[in-house]
C-alpha positions as CSV (number, residue, x, y, z in Angstrom):
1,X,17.4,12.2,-0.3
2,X,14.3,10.8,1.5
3,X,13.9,12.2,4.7
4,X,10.3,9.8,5.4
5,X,8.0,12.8,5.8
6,X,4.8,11.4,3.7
7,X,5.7,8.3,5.6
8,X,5.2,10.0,8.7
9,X,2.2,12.2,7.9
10,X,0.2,8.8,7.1
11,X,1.3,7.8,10.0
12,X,-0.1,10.3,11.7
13,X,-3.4,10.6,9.6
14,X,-3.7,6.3,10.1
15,X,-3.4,7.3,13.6
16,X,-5.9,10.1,13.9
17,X,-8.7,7.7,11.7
18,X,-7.4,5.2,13.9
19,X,-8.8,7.1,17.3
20,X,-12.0,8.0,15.5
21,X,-12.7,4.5,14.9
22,X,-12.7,5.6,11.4
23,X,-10.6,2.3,10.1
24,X,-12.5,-0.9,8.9
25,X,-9.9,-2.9,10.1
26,X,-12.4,-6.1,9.4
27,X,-11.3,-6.3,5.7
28,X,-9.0,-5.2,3.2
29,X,-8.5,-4.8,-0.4
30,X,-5.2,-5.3,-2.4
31,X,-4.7,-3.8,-6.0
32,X,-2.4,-2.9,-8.7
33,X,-2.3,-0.1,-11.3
34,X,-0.1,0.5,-14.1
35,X,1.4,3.3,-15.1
36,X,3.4,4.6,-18.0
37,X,7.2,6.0,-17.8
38,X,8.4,8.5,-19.7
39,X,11.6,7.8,-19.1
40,X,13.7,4.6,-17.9
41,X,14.4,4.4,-14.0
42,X,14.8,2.5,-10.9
43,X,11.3,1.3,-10.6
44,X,10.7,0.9,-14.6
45,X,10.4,-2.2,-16.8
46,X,9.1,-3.4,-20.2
47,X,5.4,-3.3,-20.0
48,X,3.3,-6.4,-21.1
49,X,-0.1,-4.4,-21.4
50,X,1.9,-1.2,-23.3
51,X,3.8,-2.7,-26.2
52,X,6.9,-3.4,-23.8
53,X,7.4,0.8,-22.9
54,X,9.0,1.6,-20.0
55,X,5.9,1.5,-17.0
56,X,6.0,1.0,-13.3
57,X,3.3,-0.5,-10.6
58,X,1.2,1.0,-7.8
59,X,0.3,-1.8,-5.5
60,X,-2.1,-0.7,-3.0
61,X,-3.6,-2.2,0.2
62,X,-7.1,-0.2,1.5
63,X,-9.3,-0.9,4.8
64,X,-12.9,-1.7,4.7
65,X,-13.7,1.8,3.9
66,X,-11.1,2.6,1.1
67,X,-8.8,4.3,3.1
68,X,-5.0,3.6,2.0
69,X,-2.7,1.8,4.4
70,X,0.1,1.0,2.0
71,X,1.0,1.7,-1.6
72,X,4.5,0.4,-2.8
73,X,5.6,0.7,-6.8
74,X,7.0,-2.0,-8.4
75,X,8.5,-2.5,-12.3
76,X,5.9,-2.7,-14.6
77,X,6.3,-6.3,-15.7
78,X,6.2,-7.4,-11.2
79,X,3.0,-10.1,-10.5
80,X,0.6,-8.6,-8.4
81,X,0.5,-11.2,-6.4
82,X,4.1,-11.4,-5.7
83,X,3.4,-8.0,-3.3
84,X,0.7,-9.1,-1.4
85,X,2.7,-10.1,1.8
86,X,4.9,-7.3,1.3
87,X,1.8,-4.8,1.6
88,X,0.5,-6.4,4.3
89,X,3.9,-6.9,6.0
90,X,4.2,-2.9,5.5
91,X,1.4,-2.1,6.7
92,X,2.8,0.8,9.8
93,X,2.0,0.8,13.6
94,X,-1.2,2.7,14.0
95,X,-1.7,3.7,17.1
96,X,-4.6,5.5,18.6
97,X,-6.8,3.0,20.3
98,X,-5.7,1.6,23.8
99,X,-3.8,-1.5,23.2
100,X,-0.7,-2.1,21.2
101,X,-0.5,-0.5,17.8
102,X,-2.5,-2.3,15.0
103,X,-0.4,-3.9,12.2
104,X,-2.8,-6.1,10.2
105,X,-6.2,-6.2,9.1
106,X,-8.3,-8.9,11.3
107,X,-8.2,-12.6,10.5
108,X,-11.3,-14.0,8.6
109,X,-13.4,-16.0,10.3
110,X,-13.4,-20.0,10.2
């Protein structure tokens, strides 16, 4: 059962960085690790980099500053890429600053 309390502790913690203009919300940085299984699951696949054993994903999006705004995990054999807009689409409401909450990192600039 998932009851969404690590989802709300970031939350929380995004919030609290948030306040202490401690987020670089100017950039961000999206990346992937791979990870073996030990056993077959939900999020599990054939690996192409581990002689097709059963692996899985982390796909991470970070501010500026490193700081973690999203992580989802994927099958091992899912593109990168193909998660992009779902990290940044996933991104939660952080509030702390006057304004509404902030969702995405800023635009670049053209």
């Amino acid at each position: 059962m998932q009851t969404g309390v690590f989802d709300r502790l970031h939350q929380i913690l995004l919030a609290e960085l948030n306040a202490a203009s401690e987020l670089d919300w100017s950039r961000a940085c999206v990346d992937g690790s791979h990870i073996r299984a030990r056993k077959w699951g939900a999020d599990t696949a054939p690996s192409p980099v581990d002689r097709r054993k059963a692996g899985s994903k982390h796909h991470l999006i970070c501010d500026g500053r490193g700081t973690p705004l999203k992580a989802i995990t994927t099958a091992a054999n899912v593109n990168d890429v193909t998660q992009t807009l779902a990290l940044v689409d996933g991104i939660p409401p952080t509030a702390g600053r006057p304004g509404r909450p902030r969702r995405r990192p800023a635009r670049p600039a053209r």
